[in-house]
N, C-alpha and C positions, 0 to 999 in steps of 0.2 A: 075856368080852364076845362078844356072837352077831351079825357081820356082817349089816347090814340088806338087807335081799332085794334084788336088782339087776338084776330083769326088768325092763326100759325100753322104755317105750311108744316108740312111732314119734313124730316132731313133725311136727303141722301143718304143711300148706304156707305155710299165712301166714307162721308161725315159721321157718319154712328162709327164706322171701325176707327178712326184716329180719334175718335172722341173716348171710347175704351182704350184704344194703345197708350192715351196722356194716361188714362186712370190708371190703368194698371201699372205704368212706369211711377207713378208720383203716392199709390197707396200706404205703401211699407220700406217708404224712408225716414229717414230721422228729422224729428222735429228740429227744422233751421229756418226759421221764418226769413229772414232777411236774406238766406243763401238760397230760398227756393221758392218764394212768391213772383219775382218776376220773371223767371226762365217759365216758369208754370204757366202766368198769362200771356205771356209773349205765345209757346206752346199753344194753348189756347185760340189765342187767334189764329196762329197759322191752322190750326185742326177744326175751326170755323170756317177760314177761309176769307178772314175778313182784318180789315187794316192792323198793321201793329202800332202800341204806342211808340212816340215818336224819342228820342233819342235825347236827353239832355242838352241843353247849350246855356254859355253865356249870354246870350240873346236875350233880350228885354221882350221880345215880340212873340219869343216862343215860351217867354214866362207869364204873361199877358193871362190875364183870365179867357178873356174871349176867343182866341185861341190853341189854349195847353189842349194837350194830349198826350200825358208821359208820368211815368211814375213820379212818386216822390217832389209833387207840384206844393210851391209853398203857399201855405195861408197865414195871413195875418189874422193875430186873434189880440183881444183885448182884457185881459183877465179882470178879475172883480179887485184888485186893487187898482188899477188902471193902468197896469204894466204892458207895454205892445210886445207881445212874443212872435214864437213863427211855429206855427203846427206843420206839418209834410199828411195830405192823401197821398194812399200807398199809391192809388191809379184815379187819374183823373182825366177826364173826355167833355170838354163845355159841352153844355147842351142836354146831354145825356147822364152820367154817373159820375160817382165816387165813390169809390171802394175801400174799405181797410183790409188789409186781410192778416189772415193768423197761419198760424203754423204749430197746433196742439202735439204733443206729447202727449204718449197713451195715459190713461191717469188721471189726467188736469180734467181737472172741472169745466167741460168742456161748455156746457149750457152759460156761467158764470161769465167766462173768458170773452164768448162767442156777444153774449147782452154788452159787454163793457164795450167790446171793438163795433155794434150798432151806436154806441152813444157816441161815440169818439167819432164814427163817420156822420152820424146828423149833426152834429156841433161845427166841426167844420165845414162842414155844407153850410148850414147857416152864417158860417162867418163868411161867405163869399156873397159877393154882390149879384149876381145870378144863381140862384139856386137849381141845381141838379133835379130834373126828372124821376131819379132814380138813384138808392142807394143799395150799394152791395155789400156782403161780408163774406170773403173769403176763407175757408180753412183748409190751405192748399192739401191738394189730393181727395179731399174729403165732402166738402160741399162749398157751396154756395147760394147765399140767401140773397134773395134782392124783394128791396122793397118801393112801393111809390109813393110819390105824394100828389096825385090826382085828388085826392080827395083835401088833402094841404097839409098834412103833418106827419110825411111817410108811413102810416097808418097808425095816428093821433098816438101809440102808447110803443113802449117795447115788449119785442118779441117774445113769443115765445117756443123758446129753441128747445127743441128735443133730440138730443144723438145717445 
């Protein structure tokens, strides 16, 4: 597999001011991971400029691996007893990524929190029959980590996070 070229254009000034108005709106709220992850990347894209994820359905074809684009995409997983469960990526895009993301409170062992939600997004990337390009860790408002696996193991070991 050949690393896709990684010369990055510069962004818009437009784009740099609503890429600060997200931060600054999303810095010094309260930790609600589930009340504020996806208004965030939704936010996000629109301040990119670029598609939103796609809307939940009943639909078999918009649950379809080869097509999701939408939070809260379920994976089957198969635990070490041999129990079949169902994991949920918080954002998932075929092709491209899987995200988990967090939502720390000041305090919380942010580095600890941040390693676990890496391990949680490669394991369910692994349990999908196309694996992801790219894995992210969100900590809304705060950052976001992304990693590849160009090389074959989203860089063979886990992070290490520094906030």
């Amino acid at each position: 597999m050949t690393a896709p070229d990684t010369t990055i254009a510069p962004l818009p000034p437009e784009t740099i001011r609503r890429l600060r108005n997200l931060t600054d709106r999303f810095t010094d709220i309260g930790a609600a991971e589930r009340a504020n992850y996806q208004r965030f990347l939704t936010k996000l894209c629109e301040a990119l400029g670029v598609e939103k994820p796609r809307p939940a359905t009943a639909d078999t074809a918009d649950t379809a691996e080869h097509t999701a684009y939408r939070f809260e995409f379920a994976v089957k997983i198969i635990t070490r007893d041999g129990v079949v469960s169902t994991n949920y990526i918080d954002l998932f895009k075929h092709g491209c990524f899987a995200l988990e993301a967090k939502d720390l409170a000041d305090g919380a062992s942010t580095g600890t929190l941040l390693t676990k939600a890496f391990g949680q997004a490669v394991n369910d990337a692994r349990d999908l029959a196309d694996h992801p390009p790219y894995v992210m860790v969100l900590d809304v408002g705060k950052s976001l980590t992304l990693w590849d696996r160009w090389q074959g193991t989203y860089g063979g070991n886990l992070p290490r996070l520094a906030h």
